[in-house]
N, C-alpha and C positions, 0 to 999 in steps of 0.2 A: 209544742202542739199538745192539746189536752183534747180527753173528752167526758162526756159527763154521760155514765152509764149505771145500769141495775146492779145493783148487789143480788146477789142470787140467794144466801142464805136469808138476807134479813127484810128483800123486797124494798129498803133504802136506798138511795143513789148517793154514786161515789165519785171521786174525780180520780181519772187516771191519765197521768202527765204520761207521755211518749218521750220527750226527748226536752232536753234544753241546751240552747250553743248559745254562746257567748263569744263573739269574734275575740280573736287576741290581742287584741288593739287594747279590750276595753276587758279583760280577766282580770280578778284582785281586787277589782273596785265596788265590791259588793252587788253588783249587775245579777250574779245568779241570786243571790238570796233574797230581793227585790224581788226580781221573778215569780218565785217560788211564796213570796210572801203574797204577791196580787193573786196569785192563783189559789193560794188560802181562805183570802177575803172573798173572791169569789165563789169557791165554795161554802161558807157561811152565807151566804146569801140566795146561792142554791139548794140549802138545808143538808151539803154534802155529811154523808158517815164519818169519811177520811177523804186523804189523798194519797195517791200510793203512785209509785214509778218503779222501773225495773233499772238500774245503774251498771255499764259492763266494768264489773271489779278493778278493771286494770288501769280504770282514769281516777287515779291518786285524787287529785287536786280535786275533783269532785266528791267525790268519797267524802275528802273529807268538812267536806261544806255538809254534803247530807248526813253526817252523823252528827255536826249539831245542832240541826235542824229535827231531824224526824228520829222514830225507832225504826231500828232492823224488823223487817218483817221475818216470819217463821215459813215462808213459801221458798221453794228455789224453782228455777224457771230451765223449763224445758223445750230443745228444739228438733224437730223432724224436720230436714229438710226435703222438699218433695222437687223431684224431677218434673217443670212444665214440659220437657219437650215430650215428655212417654205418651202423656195424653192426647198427645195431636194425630 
């Protein structure tokens, strides 16, 4: 899942991937990097800045597909989680 949103500092648009799965059937077979490579092109054609995704550290085999793909970004990502039921 991706979306194509505002850059805030530079008023550019960027692509920001959510998530990518790869059933297990078909891991290895370069299926993520394929991916990641359409979603590049597509951004090139959208005039994106970059492309950026948030990775949860602990899926190894991921990791380390995106470090030879892109750079570490200098953000770390932070969560509140919030109580739906309080509001009701």
């Amino acid at each position: 899942m991706f979306f194509d949103l505002p850059e805030l500092i530079t008023g550019l648009r960027i692509g920001q991937m959510d998530d990518i799965y790869v059933h297990p059937d078909h891991r290895n077979k370069g299926v993520g990097r394929r991916m990641i490579e359409t979603l590049v092109s597509e951004g090139q054609n959208r005039g994106w800045l970059h492309l950026r995704w948030i990775v949860p550290g602990k899926n190894t085999p991921a990791v380390a597909l995106y470090e030879k793909l892109a750079e570490p970004d200098h953000r770390k990502s932070y969560v509140i989680p919030i109580d739906r039921v309080a509001g009701d």
